[in-house]
Legacy VTK file of the C-alpha trace (Angstrom):
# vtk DataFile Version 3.0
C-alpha trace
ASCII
DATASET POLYDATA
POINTS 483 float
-25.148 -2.520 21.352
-21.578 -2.397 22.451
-18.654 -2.664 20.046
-18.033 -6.330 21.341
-21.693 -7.465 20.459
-20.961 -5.681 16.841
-17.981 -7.280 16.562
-19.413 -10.852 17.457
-22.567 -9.835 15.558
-20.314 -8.391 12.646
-18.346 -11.153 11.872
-21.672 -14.035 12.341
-23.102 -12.107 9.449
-20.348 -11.821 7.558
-19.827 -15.944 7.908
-23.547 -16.332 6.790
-22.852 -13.705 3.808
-19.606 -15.838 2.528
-21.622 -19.017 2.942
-24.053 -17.716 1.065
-22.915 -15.843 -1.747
-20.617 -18.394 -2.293
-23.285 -21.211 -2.527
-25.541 -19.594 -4.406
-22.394 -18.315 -6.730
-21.390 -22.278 -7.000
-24.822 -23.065 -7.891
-25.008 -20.681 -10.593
-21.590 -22.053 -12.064
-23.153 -25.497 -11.844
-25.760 -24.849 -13.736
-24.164 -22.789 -16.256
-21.258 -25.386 -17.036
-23.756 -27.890 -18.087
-25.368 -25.468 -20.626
-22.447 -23.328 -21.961
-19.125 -24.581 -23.276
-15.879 -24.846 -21.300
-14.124 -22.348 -24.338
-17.279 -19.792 -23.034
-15.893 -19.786 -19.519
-12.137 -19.524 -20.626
-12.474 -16.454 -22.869
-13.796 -15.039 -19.387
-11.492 -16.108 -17.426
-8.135 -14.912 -19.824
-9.884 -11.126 -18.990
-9.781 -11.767 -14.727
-6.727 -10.139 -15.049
-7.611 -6.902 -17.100
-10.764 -6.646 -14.772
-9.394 -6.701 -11.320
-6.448 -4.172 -12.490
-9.299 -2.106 -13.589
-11.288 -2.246 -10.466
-8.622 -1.553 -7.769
-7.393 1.414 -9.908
-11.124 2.723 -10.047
-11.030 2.640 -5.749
-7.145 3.583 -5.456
-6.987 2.482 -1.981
-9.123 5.420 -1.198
-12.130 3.020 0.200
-9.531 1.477 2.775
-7.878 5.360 3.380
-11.824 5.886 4.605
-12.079 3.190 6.297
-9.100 3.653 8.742
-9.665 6.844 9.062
-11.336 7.799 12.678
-12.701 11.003 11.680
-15.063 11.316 7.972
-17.253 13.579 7.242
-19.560 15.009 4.369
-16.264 16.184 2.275
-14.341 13.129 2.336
-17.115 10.969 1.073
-18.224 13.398 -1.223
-14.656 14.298 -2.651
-13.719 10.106 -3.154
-17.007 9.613 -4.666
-16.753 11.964 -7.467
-13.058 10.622 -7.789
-14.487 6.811 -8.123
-17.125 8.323 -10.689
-14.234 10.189 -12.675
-11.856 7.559 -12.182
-14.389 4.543 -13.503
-14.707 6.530 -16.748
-11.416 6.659 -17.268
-10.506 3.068 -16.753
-13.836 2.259 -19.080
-12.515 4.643 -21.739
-9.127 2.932 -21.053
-10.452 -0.630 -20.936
-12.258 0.483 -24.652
-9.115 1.896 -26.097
-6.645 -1.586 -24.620
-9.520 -4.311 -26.077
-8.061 -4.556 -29.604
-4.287 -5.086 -28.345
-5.431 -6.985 -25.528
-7.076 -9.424 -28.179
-4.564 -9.540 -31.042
-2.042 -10.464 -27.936
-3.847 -13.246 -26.549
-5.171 -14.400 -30.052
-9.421 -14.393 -29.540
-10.938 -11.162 -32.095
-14.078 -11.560 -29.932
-12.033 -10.521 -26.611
-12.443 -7.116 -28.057
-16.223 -7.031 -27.527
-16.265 -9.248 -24.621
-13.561 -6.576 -22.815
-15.806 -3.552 -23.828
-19.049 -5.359 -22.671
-17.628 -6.202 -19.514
-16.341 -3.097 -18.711
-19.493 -1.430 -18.340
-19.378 -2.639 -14.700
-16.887 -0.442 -13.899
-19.235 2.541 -13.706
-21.574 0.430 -11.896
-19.129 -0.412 -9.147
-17.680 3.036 -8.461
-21.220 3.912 -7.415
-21.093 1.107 -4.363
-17.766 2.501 -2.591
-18.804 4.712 -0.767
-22.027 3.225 -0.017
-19.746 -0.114 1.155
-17.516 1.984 3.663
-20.287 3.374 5.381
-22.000 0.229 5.793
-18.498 -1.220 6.902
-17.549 2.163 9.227
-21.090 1.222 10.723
-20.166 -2.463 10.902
-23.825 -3.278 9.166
-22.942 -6.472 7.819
-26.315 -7.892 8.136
-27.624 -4.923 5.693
-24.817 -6.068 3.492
-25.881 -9.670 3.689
-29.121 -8.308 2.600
-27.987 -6.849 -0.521
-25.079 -9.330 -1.547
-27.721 -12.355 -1.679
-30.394 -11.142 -3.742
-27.281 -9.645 -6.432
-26.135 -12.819 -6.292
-29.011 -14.425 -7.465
-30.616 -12.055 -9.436
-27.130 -11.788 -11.576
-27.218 -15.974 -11.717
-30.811 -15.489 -13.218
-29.700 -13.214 -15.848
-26.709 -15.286 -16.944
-28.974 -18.758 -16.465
-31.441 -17.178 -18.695
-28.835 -15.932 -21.376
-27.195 -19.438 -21.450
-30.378 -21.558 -22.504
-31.107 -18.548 -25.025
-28.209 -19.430 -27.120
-25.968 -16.711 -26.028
-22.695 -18.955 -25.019
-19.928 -16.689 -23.655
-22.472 -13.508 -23.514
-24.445 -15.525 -20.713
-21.559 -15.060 -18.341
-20.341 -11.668 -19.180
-23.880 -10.014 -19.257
-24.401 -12.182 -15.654
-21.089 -10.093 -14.315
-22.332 -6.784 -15.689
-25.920 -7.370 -14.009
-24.040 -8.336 -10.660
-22.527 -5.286 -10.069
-25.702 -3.048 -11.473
-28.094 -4.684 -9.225
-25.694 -4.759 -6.035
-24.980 -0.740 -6.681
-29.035 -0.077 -6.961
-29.721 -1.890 -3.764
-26.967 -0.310 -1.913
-28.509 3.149 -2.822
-31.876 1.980 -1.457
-30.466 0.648 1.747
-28.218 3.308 2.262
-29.474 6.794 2.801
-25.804 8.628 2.425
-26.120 11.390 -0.632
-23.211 13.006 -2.086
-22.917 16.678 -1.675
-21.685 19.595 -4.179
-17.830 19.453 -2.357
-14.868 18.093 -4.242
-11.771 19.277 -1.578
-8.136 18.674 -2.924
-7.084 18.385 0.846
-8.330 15.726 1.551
-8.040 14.257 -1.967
-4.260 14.515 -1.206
-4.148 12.918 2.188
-6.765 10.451 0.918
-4.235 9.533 -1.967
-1.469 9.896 -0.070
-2.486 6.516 1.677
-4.405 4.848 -0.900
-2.079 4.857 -3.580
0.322 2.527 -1.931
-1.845 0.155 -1.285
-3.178 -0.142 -4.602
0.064 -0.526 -6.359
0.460 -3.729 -3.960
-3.298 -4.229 -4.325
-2.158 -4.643 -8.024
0.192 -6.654 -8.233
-1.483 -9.536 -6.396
-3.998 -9.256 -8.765
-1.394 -9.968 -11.209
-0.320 -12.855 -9.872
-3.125 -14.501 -8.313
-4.170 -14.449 -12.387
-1.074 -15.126 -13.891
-2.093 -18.904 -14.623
-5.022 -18.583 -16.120
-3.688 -15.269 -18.454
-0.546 -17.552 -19.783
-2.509 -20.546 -19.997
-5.009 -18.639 -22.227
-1.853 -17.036 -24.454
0.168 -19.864 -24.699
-2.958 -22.800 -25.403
-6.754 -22.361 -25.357
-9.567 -21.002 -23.762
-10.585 -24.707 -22.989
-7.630 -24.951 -21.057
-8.328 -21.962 -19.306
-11.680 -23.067 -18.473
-10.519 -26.639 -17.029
-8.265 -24.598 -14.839
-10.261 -21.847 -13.489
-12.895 -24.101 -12.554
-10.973 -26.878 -11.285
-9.744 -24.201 -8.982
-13.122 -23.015 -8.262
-13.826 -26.427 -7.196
-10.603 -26.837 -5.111
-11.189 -23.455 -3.236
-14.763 -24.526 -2.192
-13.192 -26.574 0.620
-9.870 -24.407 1.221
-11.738 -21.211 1.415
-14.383 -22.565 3.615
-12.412 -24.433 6.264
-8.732 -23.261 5.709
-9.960 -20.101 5.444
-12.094 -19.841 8.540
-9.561 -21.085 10.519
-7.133 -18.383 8.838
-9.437 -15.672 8.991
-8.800 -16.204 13.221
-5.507 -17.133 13.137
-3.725 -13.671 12.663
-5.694 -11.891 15.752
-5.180 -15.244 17.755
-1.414 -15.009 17.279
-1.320 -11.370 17.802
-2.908 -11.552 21.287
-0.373 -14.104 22.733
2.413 -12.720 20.778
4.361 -12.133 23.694
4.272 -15.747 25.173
6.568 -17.712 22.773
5.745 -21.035 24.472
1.857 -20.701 23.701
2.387 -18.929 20.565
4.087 -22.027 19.337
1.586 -24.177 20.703
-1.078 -21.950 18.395
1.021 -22.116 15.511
1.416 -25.968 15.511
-2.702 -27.041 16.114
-3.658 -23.814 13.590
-1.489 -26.427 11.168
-2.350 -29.528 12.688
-6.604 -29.034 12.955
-5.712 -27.717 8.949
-4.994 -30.723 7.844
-6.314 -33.040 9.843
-10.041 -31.383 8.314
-8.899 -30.353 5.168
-6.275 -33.042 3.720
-8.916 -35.808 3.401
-11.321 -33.878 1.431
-8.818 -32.863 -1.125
-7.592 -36.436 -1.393
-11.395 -37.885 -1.964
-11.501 -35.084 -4.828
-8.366 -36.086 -5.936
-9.295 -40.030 -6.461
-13.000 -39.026 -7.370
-11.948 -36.361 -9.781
-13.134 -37.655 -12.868
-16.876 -38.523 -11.386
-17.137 -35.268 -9.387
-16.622 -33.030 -12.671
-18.950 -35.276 -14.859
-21.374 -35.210 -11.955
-21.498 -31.638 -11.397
-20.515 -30.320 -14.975
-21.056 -33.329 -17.213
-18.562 -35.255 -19.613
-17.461 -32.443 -21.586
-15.564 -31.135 -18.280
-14.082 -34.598 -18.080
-10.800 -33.463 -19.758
-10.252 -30.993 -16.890
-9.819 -34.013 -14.539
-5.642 -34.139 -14.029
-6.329 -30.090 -13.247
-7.929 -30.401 -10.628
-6.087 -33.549 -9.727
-2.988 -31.583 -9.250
-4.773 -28.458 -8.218
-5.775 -30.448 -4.862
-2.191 -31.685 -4.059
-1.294 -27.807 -4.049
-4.703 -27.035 -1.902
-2.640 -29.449 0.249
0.461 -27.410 0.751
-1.492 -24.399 1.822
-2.291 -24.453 5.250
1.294 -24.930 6.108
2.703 -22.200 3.755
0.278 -19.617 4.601
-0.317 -19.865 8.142
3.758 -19.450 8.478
3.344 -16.064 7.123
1.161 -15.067 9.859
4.169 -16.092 12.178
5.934 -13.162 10.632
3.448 -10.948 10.896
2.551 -11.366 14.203
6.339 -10.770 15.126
6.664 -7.851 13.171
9.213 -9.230 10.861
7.619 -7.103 7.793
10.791 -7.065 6.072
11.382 -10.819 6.146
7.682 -10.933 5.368
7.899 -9.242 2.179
11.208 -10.391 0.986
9.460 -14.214 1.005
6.731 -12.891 -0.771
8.771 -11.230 -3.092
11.009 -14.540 -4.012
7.446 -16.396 -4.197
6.755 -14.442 -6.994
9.959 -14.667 -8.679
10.211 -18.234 -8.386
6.713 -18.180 -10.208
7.933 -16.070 -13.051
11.033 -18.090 -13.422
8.509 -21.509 -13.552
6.000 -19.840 -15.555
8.607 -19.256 -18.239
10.719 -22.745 -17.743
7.675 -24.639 -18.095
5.205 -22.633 -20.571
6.352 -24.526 -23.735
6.016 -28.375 -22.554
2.632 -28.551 -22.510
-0.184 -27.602 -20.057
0.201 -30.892 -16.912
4.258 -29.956 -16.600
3.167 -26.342 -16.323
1.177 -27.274 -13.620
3.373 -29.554 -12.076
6.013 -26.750 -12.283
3.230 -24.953 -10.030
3.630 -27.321 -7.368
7.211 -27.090 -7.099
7.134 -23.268 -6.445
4.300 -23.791 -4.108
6.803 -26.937 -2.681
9.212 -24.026 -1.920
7.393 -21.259 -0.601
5.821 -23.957 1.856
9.753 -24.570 2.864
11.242 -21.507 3.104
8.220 -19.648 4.990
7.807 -22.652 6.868
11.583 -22.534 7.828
11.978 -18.930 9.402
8.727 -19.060 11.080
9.824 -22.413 12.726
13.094 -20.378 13.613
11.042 -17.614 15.223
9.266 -19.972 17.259
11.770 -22.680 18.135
10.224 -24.844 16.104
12.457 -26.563 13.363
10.741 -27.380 9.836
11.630 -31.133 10.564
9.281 -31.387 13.395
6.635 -29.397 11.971
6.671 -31.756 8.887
6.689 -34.455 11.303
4.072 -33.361 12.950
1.912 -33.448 10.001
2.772 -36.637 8.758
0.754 -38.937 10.437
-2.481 -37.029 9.165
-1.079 -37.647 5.268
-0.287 -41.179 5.622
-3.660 -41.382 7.197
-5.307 -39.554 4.357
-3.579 -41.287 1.925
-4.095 -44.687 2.849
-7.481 -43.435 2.873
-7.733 -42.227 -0.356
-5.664 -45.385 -1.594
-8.941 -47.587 -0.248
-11.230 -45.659 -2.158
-9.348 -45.264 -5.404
-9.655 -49.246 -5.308
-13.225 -49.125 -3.791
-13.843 -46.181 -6.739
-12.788 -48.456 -9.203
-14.634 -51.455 -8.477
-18.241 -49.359 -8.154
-17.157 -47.795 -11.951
-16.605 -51.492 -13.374
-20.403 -51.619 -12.945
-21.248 -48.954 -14.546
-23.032 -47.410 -11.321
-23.882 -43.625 -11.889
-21.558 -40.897 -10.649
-23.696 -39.459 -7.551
-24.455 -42.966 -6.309
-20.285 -43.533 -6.891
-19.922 -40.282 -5.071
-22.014 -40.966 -2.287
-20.699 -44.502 -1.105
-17.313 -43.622 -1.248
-17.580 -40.149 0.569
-19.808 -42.594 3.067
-17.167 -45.414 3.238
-14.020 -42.555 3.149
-15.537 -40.438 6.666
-15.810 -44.011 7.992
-12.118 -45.204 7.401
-10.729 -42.128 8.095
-12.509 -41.628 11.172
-11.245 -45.688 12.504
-7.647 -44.666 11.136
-7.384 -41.630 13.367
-9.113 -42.647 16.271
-6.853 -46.000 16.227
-3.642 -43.744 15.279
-4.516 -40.427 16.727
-6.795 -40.948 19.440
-6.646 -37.444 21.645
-5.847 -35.625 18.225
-9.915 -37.152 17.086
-11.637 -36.460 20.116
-10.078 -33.006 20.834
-11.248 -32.123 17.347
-14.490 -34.053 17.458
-15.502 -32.181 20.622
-14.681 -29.085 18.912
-17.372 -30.045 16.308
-19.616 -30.747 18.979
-19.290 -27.454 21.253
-19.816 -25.444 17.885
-23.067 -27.305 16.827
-24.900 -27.371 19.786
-24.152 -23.596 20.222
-26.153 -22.813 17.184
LINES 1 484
483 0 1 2 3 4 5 6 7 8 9 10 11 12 13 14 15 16 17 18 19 20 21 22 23 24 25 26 27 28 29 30 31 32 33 34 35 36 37 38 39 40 41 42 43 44 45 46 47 48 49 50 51 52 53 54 55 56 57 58 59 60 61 62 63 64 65 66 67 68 69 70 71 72 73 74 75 76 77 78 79 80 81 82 83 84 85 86 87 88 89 90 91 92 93 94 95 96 97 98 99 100 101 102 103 104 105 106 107 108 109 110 111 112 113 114 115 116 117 118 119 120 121 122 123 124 125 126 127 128 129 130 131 132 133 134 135 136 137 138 139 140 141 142 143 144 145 146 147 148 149 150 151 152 153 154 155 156 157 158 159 160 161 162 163 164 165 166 167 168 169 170 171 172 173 174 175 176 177 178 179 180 181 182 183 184 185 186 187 188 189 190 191 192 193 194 195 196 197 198 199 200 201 202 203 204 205 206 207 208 209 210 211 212 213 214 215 216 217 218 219 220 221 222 223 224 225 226 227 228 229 230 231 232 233 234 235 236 237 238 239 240 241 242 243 244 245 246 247 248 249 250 251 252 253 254 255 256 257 258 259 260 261 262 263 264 265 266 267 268 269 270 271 272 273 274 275 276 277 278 279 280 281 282 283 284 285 286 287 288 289 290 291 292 293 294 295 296 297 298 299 300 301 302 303 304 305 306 307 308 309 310 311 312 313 314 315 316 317 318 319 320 321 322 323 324 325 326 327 328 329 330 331 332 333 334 335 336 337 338 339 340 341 342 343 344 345 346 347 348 349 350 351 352 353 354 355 356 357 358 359 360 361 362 363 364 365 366 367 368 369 370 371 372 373 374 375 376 377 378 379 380 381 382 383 384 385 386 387 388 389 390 391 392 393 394 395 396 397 398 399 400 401 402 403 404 405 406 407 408 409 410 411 412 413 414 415 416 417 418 419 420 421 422 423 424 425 426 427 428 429 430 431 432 433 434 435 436 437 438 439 440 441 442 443 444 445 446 447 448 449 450 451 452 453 454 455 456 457 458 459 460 461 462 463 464 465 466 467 468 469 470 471 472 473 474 475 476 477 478 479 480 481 482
């Protein structure tokens, strides 16, 4: 097989493995939701933070220094492994040692437990590094599809089977433990690579050398993509925690899975025509413009249908997590513009620009985070949308300067598809609210408004945005009937 058929084969498998894992990963939380309590899946998610901090300093970069590295051989893999193996003990011991301050700072005793519990994965996970790069070096994604699944659903099991035993909180953190156990066993059965007696400080060095600054990046976006959900969980409840985390969970079902395939391409397209301003800029504007014109609607039917789509999926005691994901969608709706601006800059090789955006991104959040933490949970979200409001402006601005094309026309040419949407989602709050006078159940409400909303959008944009429809619609097509 050439490297063009791995690469096409690599990345089809890698599609199915998201797809997958993520389904079966939704399911899970589903099902889960509507047997523990919301407080069960806060108290996990106030920890996210402590976790991923622990698991990129267990790897230190060194899995990616492997990975770009063209030549490996028996004493690199050994020498990281035994690092990872050192290295996970140490974070577990440290992880054991931090529970009780972690807990008396956020306010929960049984964090302490939880933190300890959960950290057991750590030793688990060192043990799949290795194995990981040399299924990635090898570009078996298939294999890895193979042993993602069956973790996936052999982890939902155990925590499915926990939850209708009683065990609240302990079904979710024994389900996380079991995930990582049962994806390291069947990635030492797949994978025939053995560690040998060799522990070389060379390339330990050089290894660290590269590593090391990518993890300390590597950290703090773990940080901040938990940042929410950590102050939420110190400043107001674990109920609140859990109305956020899984209101983003649902939001991110749609933005991961169409935003982010289209993202996932974006940064390679761009990179090829780099060179050619005029079709660079073309890119650029129907990367934004296909965004939206898929992904806006969808948020805005979750947005109207909030309320039924958490009952339906989590029943009514998730009903209080409605204006979460409410607002969570509007800011799902701001990111195909804000991101896809940054791959502008990175395409150009602006790095510096790049990272002195994302570094006032941040800032702003800190500033909001501490502006808004003490009037209550909605204007702390709100507050939210206003930083995301300005990172969509200011990386929108110099990547329109790059390209010649101004902000102004790149809102404008985006406008059209939100007055569309939301005269859309206008007709089916009012259609929505007429179906709920009767009393008609929540999948039935679901269904004939998700029904009626493809239909109106659909007239709306063929009347409004005729070539913009079919050139999309044919898109559609060409994809299905190649599979």
């Amino acid at each position: 097989m050439s490297l063009k058929e791995k690469a096409i084969s690599g990345v089809s498998w890698l599609f199915i493995q998201k797809v997958a894992t993520q389904g079966v990963s939704f399911l899970t939380t589903i099902v889960l939701a509507r047997i523990i309590l919301p407080e069960d899946f806060g108290l996990i998610g106030m920890i996210y933070v402590f976790i991923g901090i622990g698991n990129v300093l267990l790897d230190a970069g060194f899995s990616a220094s492997l990975i770009r590295s063209q030549f490996v051989d028996q004493a690199d893999l050994s020498t990281v492994f035994y690092f990872n193996i050192i290295a996970s003990v140490g974070v577990y011991l440290l992880s054991y040692a931090l529970a009780p301050f972690i807990a008396s700072f956020l306010g929960h005793d049984i964090l302490i437990i939880i933190i300890r519990v959960y950290s057991i994965s750590f030793i688990f996970t060192a043990f799949t590094a290795i194995q990981n790069v040399m299924l990635i070096k090898e570009m078996r994604f298939k294999t890895q599809f193979y042993i993602s699944l069956p973790s996936s659903i052999l982890s939902g099991i155990v925590g499915i089977v926990f939850a209708l035993l009683g065990y609240g909180v302990w079904a979710l953190v024994w389900s996380g433990v079991a995930k990582s156990f049962f994806y390291s066993v069947q990635l030492w059965i797949h994978n025939k690579w053995r560690p040998s007696l060799v522990f070389d400080k060379k390339k330990f060095k050089y290894h660290f050398n590269f590593g090391s600054k990518l993890a300390i990046n590597e950290i703090f976006n773990v940080i901040f993509v938990n940042l929410y959900p950590f102050f939420i969980g110190k400043f107001y409840t674990p109920t609140q925690v859990a109305y956020y985390t899984q209101s983003e969970t649902l939001k991110q079902v749609p933005v991961a899975n169409i935003y982010g395939s289209i993202n996932v391409i974006s940064f390679p397209l761009f990179s090829s025509i780099q060179e050619d301003l005029l079709r660079l800029r073309e890119a650029y504007k129907k990367n934004i413009i296909y965004s939206y014109f898929i992904l806006t609607p969808i948020l805005i039917f979750m947005l109207v249908l909030a309320k039924s789509i958490l009952i339906f999926l989590y029943t009514d005691k998730w009903v209080d997590a409605t204006p979460y994901l409410q607002i969570l969608c509007i800011i799902g709706i701001i990111s195909p513009l804000k991101n896809t601006s940054l791959n502008i800059l990175k395409t150009k090789g602006h790095g510096s620009l790049f990272l002195k955006l994302e570094t006032f991104n941040k800032i702003i959040t800190i500033i909001s985070i501490f502006l808004s933490i003490n009037f209550g949970i909605i204007i702390f979200l709100w507050a939210k949308v206003i930083c995301e409001i300005i990172s969509l402006l200011f990386n929108s601005y110099y990547a329109g300067r790059i390209l010649n094309y101004s902000l102004l026309k790149q809102i404008q040419d985006i406008i059209p598809i939100l007055a569309i949407s939301c005269i859309t989602g206008i007709l089916i709050y009012i259609l929505h609210n007429i179906i709920s006078f009767y009393k008609i159940q929540h999948f039935v409400n679901i269904l004939i408004c998700g029904i009626i909303s493809f239909s109106i959008y659909a007239s709306l944009s063929f009347f409004f945005k005729k070539n913009l429809f079919i050139e999309i619609r044919d898109i559609i097509l060409k994809k299905i009937a190649k599979t």
